[in-house]
C-alpha positions as CSV (number, residue, x, y, z in Angstrom):
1,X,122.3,-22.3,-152.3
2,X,122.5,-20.1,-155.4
3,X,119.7,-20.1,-158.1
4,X,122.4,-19.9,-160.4
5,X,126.2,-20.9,-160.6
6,X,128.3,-18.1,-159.8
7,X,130.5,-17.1,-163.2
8,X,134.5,-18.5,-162.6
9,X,135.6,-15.1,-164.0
10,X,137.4,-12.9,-161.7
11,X,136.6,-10.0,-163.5
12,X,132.9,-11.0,-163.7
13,X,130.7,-8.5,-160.9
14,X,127.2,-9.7,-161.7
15,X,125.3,-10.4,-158.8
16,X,123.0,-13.5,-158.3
17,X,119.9,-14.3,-156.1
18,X,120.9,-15.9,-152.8
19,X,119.4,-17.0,-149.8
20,X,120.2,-16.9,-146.2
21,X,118.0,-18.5,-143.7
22,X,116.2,-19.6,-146.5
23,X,114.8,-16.5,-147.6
24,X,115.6,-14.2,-149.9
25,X,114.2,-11.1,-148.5
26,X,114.4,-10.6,-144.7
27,X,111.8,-7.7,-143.5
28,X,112.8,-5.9,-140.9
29,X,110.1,-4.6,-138.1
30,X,110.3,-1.0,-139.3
31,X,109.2,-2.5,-142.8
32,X,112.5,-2.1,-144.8
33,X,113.3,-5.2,-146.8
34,X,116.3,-6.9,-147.2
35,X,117.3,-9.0,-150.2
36,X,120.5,-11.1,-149.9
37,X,122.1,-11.0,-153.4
38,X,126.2,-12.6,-154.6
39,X,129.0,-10.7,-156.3
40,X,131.6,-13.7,-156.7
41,X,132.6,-14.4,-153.3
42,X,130.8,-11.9,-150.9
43,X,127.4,-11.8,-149.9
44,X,125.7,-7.9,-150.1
45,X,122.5,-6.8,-148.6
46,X,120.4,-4.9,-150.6
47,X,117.2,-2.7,-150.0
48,X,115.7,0.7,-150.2
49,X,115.8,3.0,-147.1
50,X,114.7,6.6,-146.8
51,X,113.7,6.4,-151.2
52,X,116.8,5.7,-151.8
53,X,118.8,2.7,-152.6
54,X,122.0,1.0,-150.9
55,X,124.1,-1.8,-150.9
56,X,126.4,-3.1,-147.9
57,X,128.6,-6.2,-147.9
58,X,127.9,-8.5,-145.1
59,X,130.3,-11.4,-145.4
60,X,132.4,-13.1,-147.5
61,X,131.4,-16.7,-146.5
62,X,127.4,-17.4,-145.3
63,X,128.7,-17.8,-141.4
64,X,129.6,-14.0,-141.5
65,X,126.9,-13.2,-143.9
66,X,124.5,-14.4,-141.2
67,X,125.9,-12.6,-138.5
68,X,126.3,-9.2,-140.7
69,X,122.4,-9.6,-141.8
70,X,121.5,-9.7,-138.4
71,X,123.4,-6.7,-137.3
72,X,122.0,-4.7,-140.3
73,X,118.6,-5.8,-139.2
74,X,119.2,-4.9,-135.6
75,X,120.4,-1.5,-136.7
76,X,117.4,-0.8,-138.7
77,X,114.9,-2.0,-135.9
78,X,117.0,0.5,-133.5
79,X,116.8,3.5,-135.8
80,X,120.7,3.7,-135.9
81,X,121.4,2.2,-139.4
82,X,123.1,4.7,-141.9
83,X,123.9,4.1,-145.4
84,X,127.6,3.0,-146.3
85,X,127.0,6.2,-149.1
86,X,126.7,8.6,-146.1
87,X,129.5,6.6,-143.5
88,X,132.4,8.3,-144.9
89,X,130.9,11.7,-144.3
90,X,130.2,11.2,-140.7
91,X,132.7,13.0,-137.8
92,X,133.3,10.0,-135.6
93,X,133.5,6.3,-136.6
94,X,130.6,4.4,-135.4
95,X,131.2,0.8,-136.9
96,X,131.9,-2.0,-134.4
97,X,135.2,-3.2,-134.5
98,X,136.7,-5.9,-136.3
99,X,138.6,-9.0,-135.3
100,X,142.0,-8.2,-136.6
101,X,145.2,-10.0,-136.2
102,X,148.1,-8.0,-134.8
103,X,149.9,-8.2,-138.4
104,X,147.1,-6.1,-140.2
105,X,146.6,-3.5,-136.8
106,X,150.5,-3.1,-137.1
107,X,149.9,-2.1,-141.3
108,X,147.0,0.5,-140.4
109,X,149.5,2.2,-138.1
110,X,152.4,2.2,-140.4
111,X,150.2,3.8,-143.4
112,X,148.9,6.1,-141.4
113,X,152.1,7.6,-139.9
114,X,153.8,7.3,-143.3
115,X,151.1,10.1,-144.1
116,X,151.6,12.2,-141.2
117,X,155.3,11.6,-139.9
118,X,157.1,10.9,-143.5
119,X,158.5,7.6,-145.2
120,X,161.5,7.6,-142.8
121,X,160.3,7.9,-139.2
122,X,157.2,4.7,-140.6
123,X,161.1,2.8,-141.9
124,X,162.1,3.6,-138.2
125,X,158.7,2.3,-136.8
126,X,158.5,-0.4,-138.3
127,X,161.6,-1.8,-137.6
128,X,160.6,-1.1,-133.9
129,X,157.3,-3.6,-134.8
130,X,159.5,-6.6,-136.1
131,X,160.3,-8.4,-133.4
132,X,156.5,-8.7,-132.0
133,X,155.5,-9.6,-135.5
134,X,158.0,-12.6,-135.3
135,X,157.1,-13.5,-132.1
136,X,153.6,-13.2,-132.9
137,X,153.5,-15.6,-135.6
138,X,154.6,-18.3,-134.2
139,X,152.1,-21.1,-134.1
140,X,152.2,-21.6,-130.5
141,X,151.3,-17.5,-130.0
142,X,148.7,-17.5,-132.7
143,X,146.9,-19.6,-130.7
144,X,147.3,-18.4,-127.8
145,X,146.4,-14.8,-129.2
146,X,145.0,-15.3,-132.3
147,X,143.6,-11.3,-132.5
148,X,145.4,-8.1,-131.8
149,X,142.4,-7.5,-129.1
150,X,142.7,-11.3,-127.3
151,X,146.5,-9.7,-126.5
152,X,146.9,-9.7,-122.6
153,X,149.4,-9.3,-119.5
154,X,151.1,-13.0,-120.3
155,X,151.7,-11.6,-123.4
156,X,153.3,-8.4,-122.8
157,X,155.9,-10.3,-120.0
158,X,156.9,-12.8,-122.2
159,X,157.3,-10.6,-125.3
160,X,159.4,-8.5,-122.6
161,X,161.4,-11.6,-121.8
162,X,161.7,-12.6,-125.3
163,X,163.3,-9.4,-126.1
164,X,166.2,-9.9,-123.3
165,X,166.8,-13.2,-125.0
166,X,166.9,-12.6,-128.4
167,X,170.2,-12.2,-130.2
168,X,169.3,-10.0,-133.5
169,X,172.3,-8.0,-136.1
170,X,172.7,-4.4,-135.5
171,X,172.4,-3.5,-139.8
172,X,169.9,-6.4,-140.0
173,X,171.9,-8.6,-142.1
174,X,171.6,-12.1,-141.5
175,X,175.8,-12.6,-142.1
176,X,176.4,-9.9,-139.1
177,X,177.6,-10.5,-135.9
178,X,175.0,-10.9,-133.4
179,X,174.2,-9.6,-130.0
180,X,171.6,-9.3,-128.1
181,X,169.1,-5.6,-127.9
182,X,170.3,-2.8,-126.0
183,X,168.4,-1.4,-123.0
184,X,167.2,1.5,-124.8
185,X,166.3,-0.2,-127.9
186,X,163.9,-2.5,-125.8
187,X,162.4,0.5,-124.4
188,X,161.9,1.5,-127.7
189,X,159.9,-1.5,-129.0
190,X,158.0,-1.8,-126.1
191,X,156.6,1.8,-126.3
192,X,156.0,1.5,-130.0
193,X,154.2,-1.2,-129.4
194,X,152.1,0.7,-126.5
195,X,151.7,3.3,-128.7
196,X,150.0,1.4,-131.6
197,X,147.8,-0.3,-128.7
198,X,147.0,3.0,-128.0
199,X,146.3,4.2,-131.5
200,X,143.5,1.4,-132.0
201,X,141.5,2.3,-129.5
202,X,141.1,5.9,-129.8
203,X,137.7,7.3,-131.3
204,X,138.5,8.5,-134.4
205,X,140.4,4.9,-135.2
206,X,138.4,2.5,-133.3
207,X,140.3,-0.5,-134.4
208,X,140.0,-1.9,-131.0
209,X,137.0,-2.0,-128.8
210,X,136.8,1.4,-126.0
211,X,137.1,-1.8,-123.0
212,X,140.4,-2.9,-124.3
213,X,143.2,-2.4,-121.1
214,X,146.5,-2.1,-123.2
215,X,148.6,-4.7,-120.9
216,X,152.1,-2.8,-121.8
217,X,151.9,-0.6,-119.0
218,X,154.9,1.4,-117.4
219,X,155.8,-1.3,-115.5
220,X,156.7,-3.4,-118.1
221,X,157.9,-1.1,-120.8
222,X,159.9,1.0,-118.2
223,X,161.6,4.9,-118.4
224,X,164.0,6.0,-121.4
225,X,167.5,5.8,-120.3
226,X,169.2,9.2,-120.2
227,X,172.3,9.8,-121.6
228,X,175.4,10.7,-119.8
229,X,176.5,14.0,-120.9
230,X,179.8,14.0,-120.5
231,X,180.1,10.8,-122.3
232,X,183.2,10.2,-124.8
233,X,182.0,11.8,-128.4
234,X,182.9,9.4,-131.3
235,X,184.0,12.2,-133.4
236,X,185.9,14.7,-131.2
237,X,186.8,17.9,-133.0
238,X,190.3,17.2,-133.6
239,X,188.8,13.8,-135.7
240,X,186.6,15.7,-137.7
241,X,189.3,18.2,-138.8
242,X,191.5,15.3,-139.8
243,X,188.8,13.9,-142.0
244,X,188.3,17.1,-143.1
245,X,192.0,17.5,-144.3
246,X,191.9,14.1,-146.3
247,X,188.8,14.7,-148.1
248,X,188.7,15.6,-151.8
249,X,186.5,18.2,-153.9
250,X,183.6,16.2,-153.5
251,X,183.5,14.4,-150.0
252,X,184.4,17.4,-148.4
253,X,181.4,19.6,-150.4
254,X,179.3,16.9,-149.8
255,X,180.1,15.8,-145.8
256,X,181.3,19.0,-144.7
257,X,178.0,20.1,-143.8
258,X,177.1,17.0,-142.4
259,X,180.8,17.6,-140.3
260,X,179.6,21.0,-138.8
261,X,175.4,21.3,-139.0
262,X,173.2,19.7,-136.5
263,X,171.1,17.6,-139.4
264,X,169.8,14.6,-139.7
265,X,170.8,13.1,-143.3
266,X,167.1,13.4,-144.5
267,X,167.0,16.8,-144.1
268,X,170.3,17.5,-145.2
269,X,169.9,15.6,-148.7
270,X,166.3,17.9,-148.9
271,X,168.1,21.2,-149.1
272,X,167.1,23.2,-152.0
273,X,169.6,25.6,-153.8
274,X,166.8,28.2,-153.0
275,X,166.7,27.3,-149.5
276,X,170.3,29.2,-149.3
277,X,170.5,32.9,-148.9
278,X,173.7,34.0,-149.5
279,X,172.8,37.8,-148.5
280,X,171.5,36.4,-145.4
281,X,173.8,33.8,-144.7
282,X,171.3,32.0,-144.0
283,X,170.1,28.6,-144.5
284,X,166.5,27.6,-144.7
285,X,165.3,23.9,-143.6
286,X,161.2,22.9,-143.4
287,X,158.2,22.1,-145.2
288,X,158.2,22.2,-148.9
289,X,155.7,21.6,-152.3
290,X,153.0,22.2,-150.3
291,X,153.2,20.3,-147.0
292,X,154.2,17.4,-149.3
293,X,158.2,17.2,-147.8
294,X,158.5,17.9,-143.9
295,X,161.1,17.4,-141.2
296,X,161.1,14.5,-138.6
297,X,158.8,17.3,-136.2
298,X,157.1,19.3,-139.1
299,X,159.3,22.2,-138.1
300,X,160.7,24.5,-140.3
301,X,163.4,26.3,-139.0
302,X,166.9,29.3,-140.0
303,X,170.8,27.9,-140.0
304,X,172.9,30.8,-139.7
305,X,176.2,30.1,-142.1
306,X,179.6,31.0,-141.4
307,X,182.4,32.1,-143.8
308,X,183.8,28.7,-144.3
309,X,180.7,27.1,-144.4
310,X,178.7,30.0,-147.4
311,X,182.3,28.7,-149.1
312,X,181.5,25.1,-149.2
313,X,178.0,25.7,-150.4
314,X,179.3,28.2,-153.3
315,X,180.9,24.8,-155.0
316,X,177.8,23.0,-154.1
317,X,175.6,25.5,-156.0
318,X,178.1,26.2,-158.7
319,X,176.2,27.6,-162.0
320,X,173.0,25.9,-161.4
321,X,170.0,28.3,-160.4
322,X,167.3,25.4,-158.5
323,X,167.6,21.9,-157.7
324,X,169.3,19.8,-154.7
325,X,171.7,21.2,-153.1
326,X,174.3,18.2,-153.1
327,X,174.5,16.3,-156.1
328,X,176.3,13.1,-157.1
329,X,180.0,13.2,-157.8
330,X,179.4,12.7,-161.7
331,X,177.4,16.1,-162.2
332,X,179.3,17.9,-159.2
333,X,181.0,21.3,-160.1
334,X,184.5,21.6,-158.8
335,X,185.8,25.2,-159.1
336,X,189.9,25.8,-159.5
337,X,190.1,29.0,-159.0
338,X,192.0,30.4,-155.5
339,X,190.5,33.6,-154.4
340,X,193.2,36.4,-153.3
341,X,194.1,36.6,-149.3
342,X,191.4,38.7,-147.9
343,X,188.9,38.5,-150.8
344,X,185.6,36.2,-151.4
345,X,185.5,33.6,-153.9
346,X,182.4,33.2,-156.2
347,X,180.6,31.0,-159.0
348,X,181.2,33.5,-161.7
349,X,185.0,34.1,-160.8
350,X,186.0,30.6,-160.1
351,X,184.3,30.1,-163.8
352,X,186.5,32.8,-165.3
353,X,190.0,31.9,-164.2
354,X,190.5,28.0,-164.1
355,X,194.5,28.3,-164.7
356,X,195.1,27.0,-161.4
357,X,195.4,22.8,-160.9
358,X,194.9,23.4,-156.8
359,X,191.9,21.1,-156.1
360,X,188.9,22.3,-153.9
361,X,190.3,21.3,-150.7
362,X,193.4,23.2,-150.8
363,X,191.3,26.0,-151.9
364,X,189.1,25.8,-148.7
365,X,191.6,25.9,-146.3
366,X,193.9,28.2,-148.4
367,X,191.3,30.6,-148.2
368,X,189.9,29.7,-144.7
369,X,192.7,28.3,-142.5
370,X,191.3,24.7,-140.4
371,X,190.3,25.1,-137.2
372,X,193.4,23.8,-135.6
373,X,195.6,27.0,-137.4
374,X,193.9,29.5,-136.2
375,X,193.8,28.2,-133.0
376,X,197.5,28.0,-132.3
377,X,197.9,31.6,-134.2
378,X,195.8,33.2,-131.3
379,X,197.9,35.1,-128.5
380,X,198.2,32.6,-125.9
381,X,197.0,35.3,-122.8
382,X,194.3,36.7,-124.6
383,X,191.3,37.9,-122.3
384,X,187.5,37.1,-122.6
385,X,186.8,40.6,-122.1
C-alpha cells in the first residue's frame, strides 16, 4: 500500500505517502484536502485549514485509519473540526469517546487522584480496584465485557457475588492466612468502583459516553456500616501507658505521639521541626512547599500540646533548627540530662550537663509522672466544681 517501505528503525519519524481508499488526497465538500501520510506504524491526516497547517493521527492500523478519516471529513463538512494545536486550549472536552478496557479507565483514575488526593489515598484506591481488575480479566469476562462501557447489571451482581466468595489475605501476602472480605470492605470496593464509573462520564473527563447507566447502583453496593460506639478499644488507656513505660529513648520519642495525637502516620511522619511552636504550644499540621504536600482532606489545621507532650518533642528536635520532626534511631538525639522537680527541661541544658546515665524514659516520667500516678495521687472526694 506504501510507495515506499517503511524504515525498520524505531527511532526513524519520516513520514511516507499512503493511500486509503485508494487515494491519497481525500477532498472534503468545504474544499479542504486531506492527504493520508505514515510515521512507522500510524496513519496521520494531513492538510491546511484556516492558512494554517495541522496534523492529526487517525489510526494505527488502516481499519481505524478509515474510520478516523471519515470522522475528520464529517467534522470538516459540519463546520465543527478544530485543530489538535487548539484542542488542549478548549474549556470542555469535545472528542468522542474511546473504546477502553476497564484496565486502562481504572489507570486514568488512579493518576488523576494521585494528583489531587496524594500517593497514599491512589495506594488505598487502588487496592480497592484489585479485585474487579482480577475478575475482569478473566477470559470468560473479557468476553463477555470486553470494554469498560459494554459493563452492565449481570456484571455488577456477579462481581457483587464474587466478592462474598472470594477468600483474599488481609496484608496481601500470598503465605497469609485467608478469609474471606468484610462487610465494610465490600462496600468499599463497590463504591470505588461506582465512583470511577462515575468519574468517566462526567464532562470534563468524558471517558465514557453521557448515555452510559452506571449499573452499581445503591441496591447493589448498599449503605456503609456504622460503627458501634461503645465498641471494645484495642488500645485502652491503661495499654497504652504500659507500652509507654517499656519503651526506650527512641520508641517512646518516636510513638509517643502517635500514643496520644489523633494522626494518621502520613501526617505524623510530615511534621516539620518548624511546624512546632514551642511559645505557642502549638503544633501545626497542613499543606506544605507550595500545595505540593497535603493531608488526606487538604486541611490544614492547630494541635494544642501539653506539658508532657512539648517534652517529647524537645528530644525530637534536639539541636537541629529545620528538617523532620522524627528521625531514624541512628541520627536521633537522646538528651541525659534530668531537669530539677518543678523546672522545664530544654535542648541547650540537657546539652550542658550530660553527667547523668538515666535514659530518656526515666527522664519523662521523672519529670512528668504517667498518667496512672497522678491519678491515684488525686483526693479521692474531690468535686467537679
Amino acid at each position: 500500500m506504501e510507495e515506499i517501505a517503511l524504515g525498520q528503525d524505531s527511532q526513524d519519524r519520516s513520514m511516507v505517502r499512503t493511500a486509503l481508499h485508494g487515494q491519497h488526497t481525500h477532498t472534503s465538500a468545504c474544499g479542504v484536502n486531506v492527504h493520508v501520510w505514515r510515521r512507522r506504524k500510524s496513519f496521520i491526516a494531513r492538510g491546511r485549514f484556516e492558512r494554517k497547517q495541522f496534523g492529526q493521527t487517525i489510526g494505527a492500523t488502516e481499519e481505524e485509519a478509515v474510520v478516523g478519516l471519515r470522522r475528520l471529513l464529517t467534522a470538516l463538512d459540519e463546520g465543527r473540526f478544530v485543530p489538535p494545536s487548539r484542542v488542549r486550549d478548549m474549556p470542555l472536552i469535545t472528542n468522542i469517546p474511546s473504546r477502553l478496557r476497564l484496565d486502562e479507565l481504572t489507570a486514568f483514575y488512579l493518576e488523576e487522584k494521585r494528583r489531587l488526593k496524594g500517593e497514599q489515598t491512589m495506594r488505598d484506591y487502588r487496592s480497592r480496584l484489585e479485585p474487579v481488575l482480577r475478575f475482569a480479566s478473566t477470559s470468560e469476562h473479557q468476553n463477555r465485557w470486553p470494554f469498560a462501557h459494554s459493563i452492565d447489571r449481570s456484571f455488577a451482581v456477579e462481581f457483587r457475588a464474587f466478592l462474598h466468595s472470594t477468600r483474599t489475605t488481609r496484608n496481601g501476602k500470598p503465605g497469609s492466612a485467608e478469609k474471606k472480605y468484610s462487610d465494610r470492605q465490600i462496600f468499599n470496593i463497590l463504591e470505588t468502583v461506582r465512583s470511577v464509573l462515575n468519574w468517566a462520564v462526567q464532562p470534563m473527563v468524558r471517558k465514557l459516553s453521557p448515555s452510559f447507566a452506571n449499573p452499581f447502583s445503591k441496591e447493589i453496593v448498599g449503605t456503609r456500616g456504622l460503627k458501634d460506639p461503645l465498641r471494645q478499644q484495642v488500645l485502652p488507656l491503661d495499654v497504652r501507658i504500659q507500652m509507654a513505660a517499656r519503651l526506650d529513648c527512641w520508641q517512646l520519642s518516636v510513638l509517643g505521639l502517635a500514643l496520644a495525637l489523633p494522626l494518621r502516620p502520613e501526617e505524623l511522619i510530615s511534621i516539620l521541626i518548624s511546624d512546632v511552636d514551642l511559645k505557642k504550644q502549638e503544633l501545626y499540621v497542613g499543606t506544605r512547599f507550595g500545595g505540593a504536600d497535603f493531608t488526606k482532606g487538604k486541611q490544614s489545621f492547630t494541635i494544642p500540646l501539653s506539658e508532657e507532650l512539648e517534652t517529647i518533642i524537645i528530644a525530637c528536635i534536639g539541636d537541629r533548627t529545620e528538617g523532620p520532626l522524627l528521625c531514624r534511631r541512628k541520627i536521633w538525639w537522646c538528651p541525659t540530662y534530668v531537669a530539677p522537680r518543678g523546672t522545664r527541661a530544654t535542648p541547650r541544658a540537657a546539652t550542658r550537663d550530660r553527667s547523668s546515665p538515666l535514659p530518656l524514659r526515666a527522664f519523662f516520667f521523672a519529670t512528668y509522672p504517667p498518667h496512672s500516678a497522678r491519678v491515684a495521687s488525686r483526693p479521692a472526694n474531690r468535686s467537679c466544681s
